[in-house]
C-alpha positions as a Markdown table, in Angstrom:
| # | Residue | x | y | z |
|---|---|---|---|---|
| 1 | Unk | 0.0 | 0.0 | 0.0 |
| 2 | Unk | 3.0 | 2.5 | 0.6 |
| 3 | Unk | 4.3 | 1.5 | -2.5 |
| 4 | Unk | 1.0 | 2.5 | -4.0 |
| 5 | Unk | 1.2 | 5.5 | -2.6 |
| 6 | Unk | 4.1 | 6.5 | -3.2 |
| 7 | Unk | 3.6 | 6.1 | -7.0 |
| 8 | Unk | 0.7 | 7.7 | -7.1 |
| 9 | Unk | 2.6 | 11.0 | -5.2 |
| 10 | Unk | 5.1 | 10.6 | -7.4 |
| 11 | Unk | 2.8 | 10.4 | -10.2 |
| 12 | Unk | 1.3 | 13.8 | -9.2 |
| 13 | Unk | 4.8 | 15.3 | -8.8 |
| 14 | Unk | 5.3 | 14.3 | -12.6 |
| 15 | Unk | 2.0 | 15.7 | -13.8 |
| 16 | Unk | 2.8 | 19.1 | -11.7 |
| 17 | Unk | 6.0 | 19.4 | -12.7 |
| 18 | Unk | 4.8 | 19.6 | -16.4 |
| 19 | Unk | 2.3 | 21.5 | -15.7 |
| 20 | Unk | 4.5 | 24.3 | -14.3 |
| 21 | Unk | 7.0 | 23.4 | -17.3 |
| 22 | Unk | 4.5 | 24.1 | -19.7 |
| 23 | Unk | 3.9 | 27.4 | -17.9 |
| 24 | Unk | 7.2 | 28.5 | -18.7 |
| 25 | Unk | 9.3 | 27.4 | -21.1 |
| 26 | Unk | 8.7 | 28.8 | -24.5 |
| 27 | Unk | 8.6 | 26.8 | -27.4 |
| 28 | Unk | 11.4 | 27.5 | -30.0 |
| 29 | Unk | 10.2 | 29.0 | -33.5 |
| 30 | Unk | 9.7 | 26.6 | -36.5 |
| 31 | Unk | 12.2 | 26.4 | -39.0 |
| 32 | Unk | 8.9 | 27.4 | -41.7 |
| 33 | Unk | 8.3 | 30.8 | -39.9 |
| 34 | Unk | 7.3 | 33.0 | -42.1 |
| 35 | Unk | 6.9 | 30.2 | -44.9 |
| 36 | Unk | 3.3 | 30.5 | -46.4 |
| 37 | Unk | 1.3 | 28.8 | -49.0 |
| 38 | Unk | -0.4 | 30.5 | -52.0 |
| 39 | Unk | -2.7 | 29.8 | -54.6 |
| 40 | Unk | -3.8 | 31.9 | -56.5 |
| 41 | Unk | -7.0 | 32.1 | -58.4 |
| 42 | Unk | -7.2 | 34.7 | -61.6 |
| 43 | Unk | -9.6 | 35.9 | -64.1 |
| 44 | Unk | -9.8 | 37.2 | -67.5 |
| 45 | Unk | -11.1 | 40.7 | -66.6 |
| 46 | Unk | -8.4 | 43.8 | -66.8 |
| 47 | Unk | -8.6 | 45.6 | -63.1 |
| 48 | Unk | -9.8 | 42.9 | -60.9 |
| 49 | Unk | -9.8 | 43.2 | -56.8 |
| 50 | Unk | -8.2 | 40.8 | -55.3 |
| 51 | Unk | -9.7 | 38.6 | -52.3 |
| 52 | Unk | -6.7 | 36.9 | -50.6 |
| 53 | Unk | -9.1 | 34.6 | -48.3 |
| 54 | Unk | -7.6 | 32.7 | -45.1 |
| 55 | Unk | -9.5 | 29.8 | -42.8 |
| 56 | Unk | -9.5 | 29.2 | -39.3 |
| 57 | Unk | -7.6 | 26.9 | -36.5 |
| 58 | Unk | -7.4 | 23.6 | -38.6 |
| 59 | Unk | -4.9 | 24.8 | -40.4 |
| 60 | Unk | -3.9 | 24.3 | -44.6 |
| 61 | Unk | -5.2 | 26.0 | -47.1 |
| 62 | Unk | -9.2 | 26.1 | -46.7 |
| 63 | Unk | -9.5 | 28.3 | -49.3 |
| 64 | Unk | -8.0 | 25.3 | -52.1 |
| 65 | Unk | -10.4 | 23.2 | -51.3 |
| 66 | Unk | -13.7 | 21.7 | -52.6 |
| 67 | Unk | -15.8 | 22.3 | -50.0 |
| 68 | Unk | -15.2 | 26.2 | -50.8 |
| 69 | Unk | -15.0 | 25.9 | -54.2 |
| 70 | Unk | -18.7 | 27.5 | -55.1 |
| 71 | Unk | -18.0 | 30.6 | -53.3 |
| 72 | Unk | -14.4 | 30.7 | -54.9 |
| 73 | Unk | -16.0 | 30.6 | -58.2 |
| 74 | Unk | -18.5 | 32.7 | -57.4 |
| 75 | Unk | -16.2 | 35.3 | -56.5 |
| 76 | Unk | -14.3 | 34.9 | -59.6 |
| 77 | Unk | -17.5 | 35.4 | -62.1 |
| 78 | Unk | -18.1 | 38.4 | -60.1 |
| 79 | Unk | -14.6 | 39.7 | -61.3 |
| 80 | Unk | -12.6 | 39.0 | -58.5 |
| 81 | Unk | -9.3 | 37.4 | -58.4 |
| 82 | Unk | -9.0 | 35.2 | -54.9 |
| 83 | Unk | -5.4 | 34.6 | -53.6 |
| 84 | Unk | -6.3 | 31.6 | -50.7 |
| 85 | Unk | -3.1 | 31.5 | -48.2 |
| 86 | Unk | -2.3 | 28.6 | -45.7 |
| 87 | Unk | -0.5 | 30.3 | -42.8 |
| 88 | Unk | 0.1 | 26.8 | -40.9 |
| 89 | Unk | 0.2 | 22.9 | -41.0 |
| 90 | Unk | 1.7 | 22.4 | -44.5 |
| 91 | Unk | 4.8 | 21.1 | -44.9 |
| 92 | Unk | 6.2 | 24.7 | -46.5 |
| 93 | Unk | 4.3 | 26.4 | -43.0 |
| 94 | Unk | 5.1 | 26.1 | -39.1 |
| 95 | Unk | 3.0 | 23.2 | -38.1 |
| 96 | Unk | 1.1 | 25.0 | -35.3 |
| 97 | Unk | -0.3 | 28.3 | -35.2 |
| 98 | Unk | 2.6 | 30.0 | -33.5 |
| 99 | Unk | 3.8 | 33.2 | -33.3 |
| 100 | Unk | 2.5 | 33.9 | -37.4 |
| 101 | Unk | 4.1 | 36.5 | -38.9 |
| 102 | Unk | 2.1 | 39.4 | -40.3 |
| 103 | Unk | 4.9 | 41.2 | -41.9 |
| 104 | Unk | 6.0 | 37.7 | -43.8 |
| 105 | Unk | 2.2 | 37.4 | -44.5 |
| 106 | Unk | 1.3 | 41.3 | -46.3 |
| 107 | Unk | 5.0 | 40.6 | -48.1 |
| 108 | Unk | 3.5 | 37.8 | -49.8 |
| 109 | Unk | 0.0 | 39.5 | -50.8 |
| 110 | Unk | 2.0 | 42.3 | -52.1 |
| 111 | Unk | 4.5 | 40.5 | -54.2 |
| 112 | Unk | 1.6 | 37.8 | -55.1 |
| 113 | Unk | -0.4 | 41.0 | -56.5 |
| 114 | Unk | 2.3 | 42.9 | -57.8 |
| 115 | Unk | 3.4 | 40.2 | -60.1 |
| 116 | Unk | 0.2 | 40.1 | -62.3 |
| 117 | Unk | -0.9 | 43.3 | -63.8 |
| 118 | Unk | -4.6 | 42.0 | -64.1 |
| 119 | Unk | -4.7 | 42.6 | -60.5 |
| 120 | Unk | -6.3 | 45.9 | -59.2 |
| 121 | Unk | -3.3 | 46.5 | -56.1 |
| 122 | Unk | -5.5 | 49.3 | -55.0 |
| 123 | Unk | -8.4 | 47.1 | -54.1 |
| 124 | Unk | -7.0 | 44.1 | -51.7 |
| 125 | Unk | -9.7 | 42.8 | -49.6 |
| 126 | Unk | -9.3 | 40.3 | -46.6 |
| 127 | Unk | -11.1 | 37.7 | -45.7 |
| 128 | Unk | -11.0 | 35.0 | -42.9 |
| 129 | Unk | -13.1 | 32.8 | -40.8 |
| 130 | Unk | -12.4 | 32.1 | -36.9 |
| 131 | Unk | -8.7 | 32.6 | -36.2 |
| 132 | Unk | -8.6 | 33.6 | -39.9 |
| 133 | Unk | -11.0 | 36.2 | -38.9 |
| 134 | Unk | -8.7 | 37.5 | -36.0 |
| 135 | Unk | -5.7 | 37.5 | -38.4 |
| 136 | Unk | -7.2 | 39.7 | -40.9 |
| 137 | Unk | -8.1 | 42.2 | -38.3 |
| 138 | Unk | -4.5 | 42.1 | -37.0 |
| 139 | Unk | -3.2 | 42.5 | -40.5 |
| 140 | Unk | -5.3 | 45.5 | -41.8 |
| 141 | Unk | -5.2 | 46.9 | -38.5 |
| 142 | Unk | -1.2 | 47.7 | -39.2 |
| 143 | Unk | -1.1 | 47.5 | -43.1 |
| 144 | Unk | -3.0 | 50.2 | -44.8 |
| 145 | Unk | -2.2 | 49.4 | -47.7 |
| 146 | Unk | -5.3 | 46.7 | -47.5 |
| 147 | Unk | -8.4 | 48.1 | -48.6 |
| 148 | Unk | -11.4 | 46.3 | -46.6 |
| 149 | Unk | -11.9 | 43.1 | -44.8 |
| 150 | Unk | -14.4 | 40.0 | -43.8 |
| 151 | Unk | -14.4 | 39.1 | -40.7 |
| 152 | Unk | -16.4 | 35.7 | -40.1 |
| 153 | Unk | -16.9 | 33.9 | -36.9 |
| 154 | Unk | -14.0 | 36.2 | -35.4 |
| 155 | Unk | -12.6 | 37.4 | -32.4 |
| 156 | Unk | -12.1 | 41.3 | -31.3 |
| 157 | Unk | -9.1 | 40.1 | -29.2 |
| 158 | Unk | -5.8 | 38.5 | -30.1 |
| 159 | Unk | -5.4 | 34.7 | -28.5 |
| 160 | Unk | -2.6 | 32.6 | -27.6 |
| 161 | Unk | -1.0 | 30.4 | -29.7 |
| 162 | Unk | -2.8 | 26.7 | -30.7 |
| 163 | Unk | 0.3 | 25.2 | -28.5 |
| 164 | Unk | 0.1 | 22.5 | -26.3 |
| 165 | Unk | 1.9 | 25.6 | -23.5 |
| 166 | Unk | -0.3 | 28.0 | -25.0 |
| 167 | Unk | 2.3 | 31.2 | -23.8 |
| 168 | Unk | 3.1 | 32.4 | -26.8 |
| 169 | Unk | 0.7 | 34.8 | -29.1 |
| 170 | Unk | -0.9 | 33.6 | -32.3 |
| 171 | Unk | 0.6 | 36.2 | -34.3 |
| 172 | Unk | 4.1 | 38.7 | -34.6 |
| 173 | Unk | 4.5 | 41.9 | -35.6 |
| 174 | Unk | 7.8 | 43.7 | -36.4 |
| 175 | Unk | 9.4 | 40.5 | -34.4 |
| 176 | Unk | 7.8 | 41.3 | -32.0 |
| 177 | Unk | 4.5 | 39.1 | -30.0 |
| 178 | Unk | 1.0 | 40.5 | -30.4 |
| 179 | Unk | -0.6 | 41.3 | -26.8 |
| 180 | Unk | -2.9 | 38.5 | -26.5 |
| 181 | Unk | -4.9 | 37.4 | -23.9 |
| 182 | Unk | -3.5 | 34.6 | -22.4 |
| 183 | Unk | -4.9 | 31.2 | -20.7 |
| 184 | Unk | -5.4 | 31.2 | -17.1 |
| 185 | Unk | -5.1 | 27.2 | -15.4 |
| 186 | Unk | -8.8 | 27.5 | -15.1 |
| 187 | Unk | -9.2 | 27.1 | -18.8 |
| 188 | Unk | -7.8 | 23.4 | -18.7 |
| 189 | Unk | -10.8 | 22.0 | -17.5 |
| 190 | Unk | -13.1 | 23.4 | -20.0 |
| 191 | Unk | -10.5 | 22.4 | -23.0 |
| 192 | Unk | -9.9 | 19.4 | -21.7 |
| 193 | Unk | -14.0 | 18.6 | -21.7 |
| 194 | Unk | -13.7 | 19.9 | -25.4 |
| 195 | Unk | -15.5 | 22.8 | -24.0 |
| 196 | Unk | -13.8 | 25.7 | -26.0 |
| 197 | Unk | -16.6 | 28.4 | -26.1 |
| 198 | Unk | -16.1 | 27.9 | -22.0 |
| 199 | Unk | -12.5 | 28.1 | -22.1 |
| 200 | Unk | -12.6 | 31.2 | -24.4 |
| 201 | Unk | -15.0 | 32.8 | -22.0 |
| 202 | Unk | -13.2 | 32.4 | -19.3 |
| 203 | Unk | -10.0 | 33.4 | -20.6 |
| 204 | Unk | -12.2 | 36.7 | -21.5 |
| 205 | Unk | -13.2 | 37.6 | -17.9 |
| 206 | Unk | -9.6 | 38.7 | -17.2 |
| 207 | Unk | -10.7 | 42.4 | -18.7 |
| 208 | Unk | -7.5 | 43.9 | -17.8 |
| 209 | Unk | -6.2 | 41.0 | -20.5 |
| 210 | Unk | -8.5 | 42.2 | -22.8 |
| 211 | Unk | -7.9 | 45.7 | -22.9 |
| 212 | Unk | -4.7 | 44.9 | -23.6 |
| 213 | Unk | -5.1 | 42.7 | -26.6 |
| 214 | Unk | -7.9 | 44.4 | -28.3 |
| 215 | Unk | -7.1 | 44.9 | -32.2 |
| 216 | Unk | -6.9 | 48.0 | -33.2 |
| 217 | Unk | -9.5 | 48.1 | -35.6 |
| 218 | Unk | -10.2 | 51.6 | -36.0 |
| 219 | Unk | -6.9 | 52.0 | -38.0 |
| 220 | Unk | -8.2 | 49.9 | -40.8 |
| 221 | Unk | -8.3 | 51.8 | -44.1 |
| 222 | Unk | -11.4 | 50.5 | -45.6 |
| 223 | Unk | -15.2 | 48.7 | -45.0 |
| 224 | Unk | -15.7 | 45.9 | -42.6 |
| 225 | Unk | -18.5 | 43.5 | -42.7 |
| 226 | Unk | -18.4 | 40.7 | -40.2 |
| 227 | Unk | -20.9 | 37.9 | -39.7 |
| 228 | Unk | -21.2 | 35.6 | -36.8 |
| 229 | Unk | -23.7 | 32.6 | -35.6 |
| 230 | Unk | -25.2 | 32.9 | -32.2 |
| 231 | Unk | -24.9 | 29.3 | -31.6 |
| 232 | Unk | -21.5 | 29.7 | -31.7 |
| 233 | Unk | -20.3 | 26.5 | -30.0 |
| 234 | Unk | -16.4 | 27.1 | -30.5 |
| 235 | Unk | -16.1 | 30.7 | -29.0 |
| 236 | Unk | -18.7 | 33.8 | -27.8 |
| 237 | Unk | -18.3 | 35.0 | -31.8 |
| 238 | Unk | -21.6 | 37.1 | -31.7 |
| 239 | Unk | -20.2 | 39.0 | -28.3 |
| 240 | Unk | -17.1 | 39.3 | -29.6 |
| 241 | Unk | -17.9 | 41.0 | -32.9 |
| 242 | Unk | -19.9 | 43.1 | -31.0 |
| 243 | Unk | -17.0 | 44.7 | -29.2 |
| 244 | Unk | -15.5 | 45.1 | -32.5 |
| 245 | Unk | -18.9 | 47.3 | -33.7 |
| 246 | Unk | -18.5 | 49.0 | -30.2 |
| 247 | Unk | -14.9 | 50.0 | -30.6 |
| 248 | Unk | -15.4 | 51.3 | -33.8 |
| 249 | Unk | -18.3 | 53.2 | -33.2 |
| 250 | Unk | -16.4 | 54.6 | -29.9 |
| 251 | Unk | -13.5 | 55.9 | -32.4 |
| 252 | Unk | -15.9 | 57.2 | -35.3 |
| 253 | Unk | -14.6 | 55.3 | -37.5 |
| 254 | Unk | -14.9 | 57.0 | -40.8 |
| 255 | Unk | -16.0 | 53.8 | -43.3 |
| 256 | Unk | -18.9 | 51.5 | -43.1 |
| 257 | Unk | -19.3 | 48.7 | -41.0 |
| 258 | Unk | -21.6 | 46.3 | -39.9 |
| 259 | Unk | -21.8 | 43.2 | -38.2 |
| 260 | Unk | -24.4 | 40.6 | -38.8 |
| 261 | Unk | -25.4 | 37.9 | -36.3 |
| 262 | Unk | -27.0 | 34.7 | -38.3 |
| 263 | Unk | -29.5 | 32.5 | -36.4 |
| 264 | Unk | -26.6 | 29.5 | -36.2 |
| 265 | Unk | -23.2 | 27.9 | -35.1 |
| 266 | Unk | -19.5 | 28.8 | -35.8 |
| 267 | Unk | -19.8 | 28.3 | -39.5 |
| 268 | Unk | -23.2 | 29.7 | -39.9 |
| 269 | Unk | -21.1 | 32.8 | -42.1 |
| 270 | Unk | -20.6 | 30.3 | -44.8 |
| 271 | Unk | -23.9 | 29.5 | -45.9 |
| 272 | Unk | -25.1 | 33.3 | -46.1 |
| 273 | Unk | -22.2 | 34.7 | -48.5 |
| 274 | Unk | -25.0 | 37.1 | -50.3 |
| 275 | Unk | -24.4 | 39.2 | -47.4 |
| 276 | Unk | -20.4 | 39.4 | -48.6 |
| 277 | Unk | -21.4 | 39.6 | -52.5 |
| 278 | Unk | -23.5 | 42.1 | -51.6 |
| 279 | Unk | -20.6 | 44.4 | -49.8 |
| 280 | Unk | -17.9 | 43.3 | -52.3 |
| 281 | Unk | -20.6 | 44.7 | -55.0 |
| 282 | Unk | -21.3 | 48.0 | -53.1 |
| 283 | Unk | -17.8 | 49.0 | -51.8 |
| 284 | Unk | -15.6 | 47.4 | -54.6 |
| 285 | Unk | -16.9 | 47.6 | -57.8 |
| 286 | Unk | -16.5 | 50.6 | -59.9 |
């Protein structure tokens, strides 16, 4: 029985040793940061805009795939070019969202868009679901040279990174981390569970946290629209976008925005695109 017991302390010694570990040490940088994939989709049209289009916390490019593929074309017969981007987990990527570099990432675009006079360079427009979402908000809040952005299913705050020590931001900026707000202990329960909507909503009751990391999004030079589903089952999108309509409201923000909650859950955003055609078609075409 002492035996037992002592196996089972040590046991507990282990896990709390990791536990603080984890709580400290920071996880070295890939050897892919800054490495993106592109692909880039291209009409026939002189002038087009250019959509460069980013998914969420899964990683790859969503944007390549099938499942996508009618809105992609849809864009495209509407006279857009679509430039989808995989910022993580290929093998050309880091393989976690870590630390993702916004500089390397509005290099690309630029370059990308520079190198085919069919595209309109006066007219990039960014679009991204979930974390994809947050990192368009980040990017256009620092880089004016992008004209307008999509938020779906997003945050208003910047989060840790998708680590298994979560202590590092999701994004960099000048080499230097985003403020994000980070994970308290109390959130390992609720991720643990699978419960992320309860981890993220506790991680958002530190409000000193989330002062802190709130993007900036009353520096972005152009429209916003942003959609969200009230069943939102991953994270509070609906709440959060709602701060985002409140901060920009606060700072009299000078273009249009709006933010549309959908009766649904985190990729509700998806099956309502008219909304997006419709802004596109207002703010974009001439």
């Amino acid at each position: 029985m002492k035996k037992v017991f002592y196996l089972l302390g040590l046991l507990l010694m282990v896990i709390a040793s990791i536990v603080v570990y984890l709580g400290v040490s920071t996880p070295s940088l890939s050897a892919h940061h800054g490495g993106l994939d592109t692909h880039l989709y291209l009409g026939d049209s002189a002038n087009q805009p250019l959509i460069v289009a980013f998914g969420g916390g899964s990683g790859g490019n969503d944007w390549e795939r099938n499942y996508l593929k009618d809105i992609r074309d849809e864009l495209l017969a509407r006279g857009f070019a679509v430039l989808a981007i995989a910022y993580f987990n290929t093998e050309q990527t880091p393989s976690t969202l870590d630390r993702i570099s916004l500089n390397a990432i509005s290099d690309t675009i630029l370059h990308v868009a520079n190198r085919y006079p069919q595209i309109d360079t006066s007219r990039i427009i960014l679009l991204g679901s979930s974390k994809g979402g947050e990192l368009v908000l980040n990017l256009a809040s620092r880089f004016t040279h992008f004209k307008g952005v999509i938020a779906l299913s997003t945050s208003h705050v910047s989060f840790p990174a998708l680590t298994l020590s979560a202590n590092t931001s999701s994004w960099e900026y000048n080499k230097e981390e985003v403020p994000y707000v980070p994970a308290p202990f109390k959130t390992l329960g609720p991720a643990l569970r699978g419960d992320l909507y309860g981890a993220f909503s506790l991680m958002l009751e530190d409000q000193e946290a989330v002062a802190h990391a709130e993007i900036a999004v009353e520096k972005i030079n152009g429209p916003i629209l942003i959609l969200s589903g009230t069943q939102d089952d991953q994270w509070p999108a609906t709440h959060m976008s709602q701060q985002l309509i409140n901060r920009l409201a606060k700072n009299n923000f000078t273009h249009s925005y709006n933010h549309i909650p959908l009766e649904g859950g985190h990729t509700e955003p998806l099956h309502h695109f008219d909304w997006v055609y419709d802004f596109l078609e207002k703010e974009f075409i001439k």
